[in-house]
C-alpha positions, -999 to +999 in steps of 0.1 A: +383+139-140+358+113-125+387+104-101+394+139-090+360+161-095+335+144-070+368+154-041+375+188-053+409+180-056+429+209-058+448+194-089+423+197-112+428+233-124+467+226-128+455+193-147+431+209-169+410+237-183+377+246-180+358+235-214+354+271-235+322+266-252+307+296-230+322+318-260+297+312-284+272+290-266+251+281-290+280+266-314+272+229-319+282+205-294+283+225-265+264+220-237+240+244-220+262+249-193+289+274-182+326+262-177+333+230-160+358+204-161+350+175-183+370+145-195+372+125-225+368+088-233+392+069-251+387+047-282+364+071-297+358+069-337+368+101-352+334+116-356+327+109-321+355+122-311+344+160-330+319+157-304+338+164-271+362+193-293+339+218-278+326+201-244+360+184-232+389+200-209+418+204-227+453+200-207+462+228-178+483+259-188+510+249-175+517+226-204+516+251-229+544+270-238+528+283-271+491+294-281+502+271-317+486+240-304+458+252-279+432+267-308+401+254-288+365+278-285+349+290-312+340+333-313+316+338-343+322+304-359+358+306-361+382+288-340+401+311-317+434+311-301+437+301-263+449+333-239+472+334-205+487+302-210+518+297-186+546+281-204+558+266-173+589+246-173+593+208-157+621+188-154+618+151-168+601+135-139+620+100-141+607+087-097+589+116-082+587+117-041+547+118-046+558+081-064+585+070-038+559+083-011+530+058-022+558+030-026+565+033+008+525+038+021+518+004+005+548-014+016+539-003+050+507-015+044+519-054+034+540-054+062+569-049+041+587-022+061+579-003+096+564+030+096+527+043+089+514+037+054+484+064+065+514+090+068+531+079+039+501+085+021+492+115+033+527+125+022+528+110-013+495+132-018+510+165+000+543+158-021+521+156-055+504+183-048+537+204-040+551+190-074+525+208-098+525+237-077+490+236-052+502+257-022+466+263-005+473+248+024+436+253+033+427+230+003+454+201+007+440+195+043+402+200+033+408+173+006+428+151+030+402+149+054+373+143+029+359+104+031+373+083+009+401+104+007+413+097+045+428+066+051+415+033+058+437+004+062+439-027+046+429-035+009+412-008+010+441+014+018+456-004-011+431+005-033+435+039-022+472+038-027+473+023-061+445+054-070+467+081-057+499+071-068+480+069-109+466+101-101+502+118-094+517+098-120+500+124-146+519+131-173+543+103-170+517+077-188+539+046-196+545+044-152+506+050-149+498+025-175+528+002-160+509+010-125+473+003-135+484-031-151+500-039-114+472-029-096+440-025-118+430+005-101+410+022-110+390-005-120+365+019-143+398+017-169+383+002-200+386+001-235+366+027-254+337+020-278+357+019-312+389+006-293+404-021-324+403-049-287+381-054-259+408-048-229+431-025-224+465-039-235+489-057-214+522-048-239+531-034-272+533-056-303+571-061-316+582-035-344+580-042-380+614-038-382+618-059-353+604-092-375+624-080-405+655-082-392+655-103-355+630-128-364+654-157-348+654-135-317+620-126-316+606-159-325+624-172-292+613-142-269+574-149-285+580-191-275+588-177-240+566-149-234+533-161-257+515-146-285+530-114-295+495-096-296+483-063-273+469-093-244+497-114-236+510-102-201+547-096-195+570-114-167+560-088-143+522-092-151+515-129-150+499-133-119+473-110-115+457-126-088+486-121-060+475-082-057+453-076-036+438-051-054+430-074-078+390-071-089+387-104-109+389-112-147+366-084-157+398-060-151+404-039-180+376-056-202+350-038-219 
């Protein structure tokens, strides 16, 4: 939401829903506001996590097929079932053209390949947009044309890119999380406040089972790759400093 709000991207609605605690506005927790779009930080402790139950967005309609999991505003301190939701159906989203689109704008960019990375990147937005069903044309070129949104080559480009493309990637967060760990954009990813480390991790740990029964294996793989904890990079990941995006050592660290 802090990516997408201050640009009125025309995402948002299909991303999320407005926060509900307009019901009964005066149940605890909500804020003296009417609806709005509102995120919610990760790494949160369970109690404050109760916090945002009532202030928070909750995903769009579209990902809702059933009202059994979207119980979210309270009506005369009881929790009530959410209305109009969708149901819509999506394919399993393995390379979208939004992310083939952004490939290409920042290949273009490094010199990689001809062609324009602005008009590739116009087109991996246009393409995203097209995916989760935005058809207000009016919108798509308002939000194009907005600053900071409209092109501007060179790293900057590249941190635009790299923004765009984890924006789209919604709903597909092992490639977002894969993306973020290329490019460390957005940079405002950090750990939350009761997160169990200070940076957001680089892998996953090996499996229980994994050191119960392939411990020759994975003893090997760990004298290759390092420690087998949340902050050792993988093969892909071990030179952070070659991207250009690259912020510095405070990436990822709270």
């Amino acid at each position: 939401m802090n990516q997408m709000l201050p640009f009125n991207d025309p995402r948002v609605p299909v991303y999320a829903q407005p926060t509900l605690c307009y019901i009964n506005p005066g149940a605890t927790g909500c804020p003296p506001n009417p609806p709005q779009y509102a995120g919610m930080p990760n790494g949160l402790t369970a109690t404050e996590a109760a916090t945002y139950s009532l202030s928070s967005s909750r995903p769009g309609k579209v990902f809702y097929s059933t009202t059994r999991f979207c119980k979210t505003a309270f009506a005369n301190g009881a929790f009530v079932g959410c209305t109009g939701l969708s149901g819509a159906r999506f394919p399993s989203f393995i390379m979208t053209y939004a992310e083939v689109s952004f490939i290409l704008a920042e290949a273009a960019e490094r010199g990689w390949i001809a062609g324009s990375a602005a008009a590739y990147y116009n087109q991996g937005i246009q393409a995203s947009m097209a995916q989760w069903g935005v058809t207000d044309a009016t919108a798509i070129t308002a939000f194009l044309a907005r600053p900071g949104i409209t092109y501007t080559p060179g790293t900057a480009g590249l941190r635009q890119i790299a923004l765009q493309k984890w924006i789209a990637l919604y709903s597909d967060g092992v490639e977002a999380w894969s993306e973020w760990r290329r490019t460390c954009v957005p940079e405002t990813v950090k750990p939350g406040p009761a997160a169990v480390i200070g940076t957001v991790p680089r892998r996953y740990e090996y499996s229980v089972r994994d050191h119960s029964v392939n411990s020759a294996n994975l003893d090997v793989a760990v004298s290759r790759q390092g420690p087998d904890d949340f902050t050792t990079r993988i093969y892909w990941d071990s030179k952070p400093t070659l991207a250009p995006t690259y912020p510095g050592a405070s990436c990822g660290v709270r």
